[in-house]
C-alpha positions as CSV (number, residue, x, y, z in Angstrom):
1,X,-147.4,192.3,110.2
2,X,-150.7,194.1,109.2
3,X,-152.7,190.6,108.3
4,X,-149.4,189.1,106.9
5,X,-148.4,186.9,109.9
6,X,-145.4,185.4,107.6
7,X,-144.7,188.5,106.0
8,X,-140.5,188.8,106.7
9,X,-139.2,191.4,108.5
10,X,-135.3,193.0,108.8
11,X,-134.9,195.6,111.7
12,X,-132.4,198.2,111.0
13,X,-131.0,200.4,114.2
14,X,-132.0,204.1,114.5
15,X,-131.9,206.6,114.4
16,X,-130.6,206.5,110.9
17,X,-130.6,210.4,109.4
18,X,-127.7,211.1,111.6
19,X,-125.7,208.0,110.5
20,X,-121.9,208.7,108.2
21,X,-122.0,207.2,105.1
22,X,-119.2,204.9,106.8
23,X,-121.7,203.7,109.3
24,X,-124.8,203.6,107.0
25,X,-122.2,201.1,104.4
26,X,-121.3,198.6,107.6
27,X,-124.8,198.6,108.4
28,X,-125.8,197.7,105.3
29,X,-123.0,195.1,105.3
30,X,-124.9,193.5,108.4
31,X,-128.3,193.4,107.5
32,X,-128.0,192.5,103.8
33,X,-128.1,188.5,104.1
34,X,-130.8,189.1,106.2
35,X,-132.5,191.0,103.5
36,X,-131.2,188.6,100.8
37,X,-132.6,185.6,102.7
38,X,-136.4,187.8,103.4
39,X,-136.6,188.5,99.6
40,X,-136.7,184.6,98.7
41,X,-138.2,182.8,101.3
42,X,-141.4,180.9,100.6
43,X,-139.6,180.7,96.6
């Protein structure tokens, strides 16, 4: 991504401004051992 070929990356759907905070909380509930996981790889 941008000259950082093992940069990590966590897709979330869209569109997201029209999302209920119900919908926005069980995305988040999806993606967040994703995120976990991208924030300490390489450690």
């Amino acid at each position: 991504m941008l000259g950082l070929p093992d940069h990590p990356v966590v897709a979330a759907e869209h569109p997201i401004a029209s999302r209920t905070p119900a919908e926005m909380r069980a995305m988040a509930e999806r993606l967040v051992d994703q995120v976990a996981a991208a924030l300490v790889r390489g450690s």
